[in-house]
N, C-alpha and C positions, 0 to 999 in steps of 0.2 A: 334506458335505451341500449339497444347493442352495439358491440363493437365493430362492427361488421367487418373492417378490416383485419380483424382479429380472427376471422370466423372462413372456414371457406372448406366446400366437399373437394375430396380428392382419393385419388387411388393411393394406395399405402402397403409398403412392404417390407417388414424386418428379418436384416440378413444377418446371420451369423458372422464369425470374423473371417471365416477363409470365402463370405459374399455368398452363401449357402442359401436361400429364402427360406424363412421357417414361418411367417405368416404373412397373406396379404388379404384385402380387403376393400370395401368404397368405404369411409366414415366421412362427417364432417369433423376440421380437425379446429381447436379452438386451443390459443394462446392467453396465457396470463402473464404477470409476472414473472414469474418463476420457472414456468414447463409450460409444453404442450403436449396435448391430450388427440390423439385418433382410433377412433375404434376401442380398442381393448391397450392398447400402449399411453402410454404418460413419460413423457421424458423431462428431466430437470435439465435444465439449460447450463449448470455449472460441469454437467456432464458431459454436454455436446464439446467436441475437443473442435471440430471443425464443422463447416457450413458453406457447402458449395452449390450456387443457385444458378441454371442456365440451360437453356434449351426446353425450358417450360418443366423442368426437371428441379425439386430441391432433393441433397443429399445431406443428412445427419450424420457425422462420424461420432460413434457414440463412446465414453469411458464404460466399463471396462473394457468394451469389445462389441463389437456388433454396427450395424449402420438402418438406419431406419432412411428412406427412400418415399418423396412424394412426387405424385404426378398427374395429369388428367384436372389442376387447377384450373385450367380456362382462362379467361378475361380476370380471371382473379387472382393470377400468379405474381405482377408485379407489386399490388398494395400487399397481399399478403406475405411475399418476400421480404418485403421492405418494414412490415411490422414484427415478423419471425426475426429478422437478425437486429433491430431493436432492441424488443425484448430481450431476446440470448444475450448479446454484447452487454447490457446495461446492468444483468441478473452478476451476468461475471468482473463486471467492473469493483460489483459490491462483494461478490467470492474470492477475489483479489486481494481484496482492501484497500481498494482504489477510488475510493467512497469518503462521502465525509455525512454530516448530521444536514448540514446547508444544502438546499439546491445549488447547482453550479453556475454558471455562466456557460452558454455551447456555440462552441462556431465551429465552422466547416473550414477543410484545406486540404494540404496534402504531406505528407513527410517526405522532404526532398533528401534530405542527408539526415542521419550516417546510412542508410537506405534506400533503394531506386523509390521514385515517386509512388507512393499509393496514397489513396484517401483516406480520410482521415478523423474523427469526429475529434474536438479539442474541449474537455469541460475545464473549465478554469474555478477552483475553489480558492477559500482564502489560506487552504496550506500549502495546496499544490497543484500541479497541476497534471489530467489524466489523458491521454493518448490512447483513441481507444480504433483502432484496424478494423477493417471490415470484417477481417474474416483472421485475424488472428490474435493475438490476447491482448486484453490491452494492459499499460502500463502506466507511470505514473513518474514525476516529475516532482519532487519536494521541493518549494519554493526555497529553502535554507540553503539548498545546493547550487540555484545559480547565483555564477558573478558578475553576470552582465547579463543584458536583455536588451537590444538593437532591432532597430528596424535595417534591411538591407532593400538595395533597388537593384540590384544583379544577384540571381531572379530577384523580384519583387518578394521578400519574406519575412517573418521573424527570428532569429538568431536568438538560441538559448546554449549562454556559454557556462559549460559546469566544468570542475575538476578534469573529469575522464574526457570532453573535448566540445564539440558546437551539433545542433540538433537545429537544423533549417525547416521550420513549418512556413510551406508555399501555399500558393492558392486560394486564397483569403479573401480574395476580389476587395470589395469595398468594406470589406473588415479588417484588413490587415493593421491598422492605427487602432481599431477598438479593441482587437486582440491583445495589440503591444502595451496598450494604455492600463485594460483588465490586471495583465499579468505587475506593471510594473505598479500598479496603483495595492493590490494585494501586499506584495514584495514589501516596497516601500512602509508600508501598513506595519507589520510585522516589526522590520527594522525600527522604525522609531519608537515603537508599544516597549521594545527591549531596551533601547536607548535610556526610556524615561525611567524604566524598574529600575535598571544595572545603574544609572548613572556614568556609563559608559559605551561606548561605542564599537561596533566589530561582530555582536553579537550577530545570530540566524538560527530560523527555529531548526532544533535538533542536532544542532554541532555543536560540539565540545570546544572548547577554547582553552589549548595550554598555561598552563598557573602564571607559565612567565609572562604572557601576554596580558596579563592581568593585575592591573594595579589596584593594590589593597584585596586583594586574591583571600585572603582569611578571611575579611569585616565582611566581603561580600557572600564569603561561604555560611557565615552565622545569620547572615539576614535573609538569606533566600531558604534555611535549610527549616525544616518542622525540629521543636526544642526535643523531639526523643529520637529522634535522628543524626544530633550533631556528635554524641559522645560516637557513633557508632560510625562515622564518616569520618573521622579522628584515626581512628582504627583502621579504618581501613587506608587512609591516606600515607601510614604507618608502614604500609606493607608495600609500597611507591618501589620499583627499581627498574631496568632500562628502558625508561621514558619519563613523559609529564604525563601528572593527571591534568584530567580536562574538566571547567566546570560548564554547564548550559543549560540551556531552555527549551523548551517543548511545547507546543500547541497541542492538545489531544482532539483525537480524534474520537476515544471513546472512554470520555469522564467518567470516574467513579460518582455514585451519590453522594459519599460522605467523602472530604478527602481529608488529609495531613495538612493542616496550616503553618508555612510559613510565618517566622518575625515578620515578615514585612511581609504582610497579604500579597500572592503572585494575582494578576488578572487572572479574571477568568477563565477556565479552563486551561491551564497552563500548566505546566510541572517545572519544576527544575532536578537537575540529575548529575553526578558525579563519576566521571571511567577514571581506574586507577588502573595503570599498569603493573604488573606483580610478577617480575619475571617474564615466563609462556601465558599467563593471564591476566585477561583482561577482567576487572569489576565493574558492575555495573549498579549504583543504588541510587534510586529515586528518593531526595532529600525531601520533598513534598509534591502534593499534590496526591498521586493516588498510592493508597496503603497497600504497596508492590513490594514482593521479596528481592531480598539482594541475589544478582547472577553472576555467576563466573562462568566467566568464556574463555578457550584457549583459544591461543590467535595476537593479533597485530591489533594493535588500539586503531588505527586508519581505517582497519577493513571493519573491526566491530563496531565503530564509530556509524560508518558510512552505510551497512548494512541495517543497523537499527534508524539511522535517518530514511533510508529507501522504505521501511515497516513504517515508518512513522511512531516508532516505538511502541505500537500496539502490545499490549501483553498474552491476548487471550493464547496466542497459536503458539508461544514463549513457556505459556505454564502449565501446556496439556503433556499429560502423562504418555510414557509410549504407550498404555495401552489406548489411553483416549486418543492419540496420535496415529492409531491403528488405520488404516486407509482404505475405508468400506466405503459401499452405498448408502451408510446411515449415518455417516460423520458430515456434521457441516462445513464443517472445516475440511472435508476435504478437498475442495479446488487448489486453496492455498497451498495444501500440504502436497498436493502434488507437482504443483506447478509455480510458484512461487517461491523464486531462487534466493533472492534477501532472509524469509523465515527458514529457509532448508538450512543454509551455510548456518547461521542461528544455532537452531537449533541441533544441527551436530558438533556443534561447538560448546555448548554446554555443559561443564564441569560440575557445575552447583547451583541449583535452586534453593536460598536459603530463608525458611520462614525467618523474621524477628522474633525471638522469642529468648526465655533462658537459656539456649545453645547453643546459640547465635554465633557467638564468640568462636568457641571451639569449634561450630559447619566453618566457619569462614577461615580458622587457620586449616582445616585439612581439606578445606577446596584450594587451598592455596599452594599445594604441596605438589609438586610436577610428577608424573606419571614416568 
């Protein structure tokens, strides 16, 4: 059957960047997944930077340059509006990495704070959760990072209280309790699954937890760690100086097939991970879970902590090379890499990507060595 919302003729004209017309046309223009197709044009949606629909008028603002222009839709301009910035938003949610393997949970609202109201689509997964603007990028929410989650009656909303301050989603009408319920029933999820592992309480996926705050801080580092792992977390734990190392836990978003087992089997899909502080750098080694090199980053343990919980510690955008980091029309990565502030700070932070291997040792003393 066709999509027919998907489908619809219209006039069509792509403008250079100084709005120059270099071609126009009548096609019928058709939406997938991924891009839509008019005439002789194809645009990927991870490219559309912007999307402004009104006056029976859609305009594409496109990367690297140029703006593609429809018009002369008809009776067909509001389904096909409505299915155009679907598609694009939901294409970019996953160019983001604001995506997970699970379908989400969706409700409607509006972002009243830190933000003048706009609408707002809300998908609720069980890592996090994503904020996705009509018309501007959306973002994402790691459930590790709030500390509270309230309902409010002045306005009517949900209150997500994080570290950097409170994020009021309005609008909710008779979802406002299912929303608040979703989130805290996720949350809570998470928390006790770590509870039960650590035998200890305080944990959140993706935060690092100081040694000190951590009782029996060793027994728990041998039980959570893969057995060729722990000489080499020794080591690194060795090189410790103004601060605490952190130990924690992870939910992935994008498991390996095979992974490093843990003494004590992690749940499913799970990792645990160790930041040691080293002076100006921060270490980063995944003790199990997926067979990830160790990374040294200059910087604050708060901000490289906080930054890899915003990635949700994805590695792929982490371990591409500058040339594969190169920011063309044929990198898939490129949304991320252009627009995706958590992987930039990252990745210019980056001292040492270090395989495990025999020289192992000696990458990790001279990534350790301040510039």
């Amino acid at each position: 059957m066709t999509d027919e919302p998907r489908r619809a003729r219209a006039t069509w004209a792509l403008e250079d960047a100084a709005g120059l017309r270099i071609q126009q046309a009548e096609s019928e223009a058709v939406i997938d997944d991924t891009c839509m197709s008019i005439g002789t044009i194809s645009v990927a949606f991870v490219d559309v930077d912007a999307l402004c629909a009104a006056d029976y008028r859609i305009e594409l603002d496109l990367w690297p340059a140029g703006r593609l222009v429809l018009t002369e839709l008809g009776r067909r301009f509001d389904s096909f509006t409505r299915a155009l910035r679907q598609a694009r938003n939901q294409a970019r949610v996953a160019g983001l990495l604001a995506h997970a393997p699970a379908l989400p949970g969706v409700f409607e609202g509006a972002l009243l704070s830190p933000a003048p109201a706009d609408p707002v689509e809300l998908q609720v997964y069980s890592t996090h959760i994503t904020i996705v603007p009509a018309n501007a990028d959306p973002w994402q929410i790691p459930l590790g990072v709030l500390l509270d989650v309230a309902v409010s009656d002045d306005p009517p909303s949900v209150v997500l209280v994080t570290g950097d301050g409170r994020i009021a989603i309005g609008q909710l009408a008779r979802s406002r309790d299912a929303f608040h319920a979703s989130i805290s029933a996720q949350r809570n999820a998470q928390a006790q699954l770590l509870a039960r592992y650590t035998n200890r309480s305080g944990f959140a996926d993706g935060l690092g937890i100081p040694r000190d705050r951590i009782s029996g801080f060793d027994a728990l580092l041998e039980r959570c760690c893969c057995a060729d792992r722990i000489d080499g977390a020794r080591k690194i734990l060795a090189s410790e100086s103004g601060g605490q190392s952190r130990l924690g836990f992870v939910q992935l978003l994008d498991p390996d097939a095979e992974s490093l087992q843990a003494k004590s089997a992690l749940p499913g899909n799970w990792a645990s991970f160790l930041l040691v502080p080293a002076g100006n750098r921060v270490v980063l080694e995944i003790l199990a879970g997926p067979s990830a090199a160790t990374y040294v980053f200059e910087g604050d343990i708060d901000a490289v902590n906080r930054d890899l919980q915003l990635l949700h510690f994805r590695r792929a955008g982490l371990a591409l090379s500058a040339a594969q980091a190169e920011i063309t029309p044929d990198n898939p990565h490129r949304l991320a890499l252009r627009r995706l502030e958590p992987l930039k700070r990252l990745r210019a932070a980056i001292r040492g990507r270090l395989v495990h291997g025999a020289d192992w040792s000696a990458a990790l003393a001279k990534a350790l060595v301040a510039d």
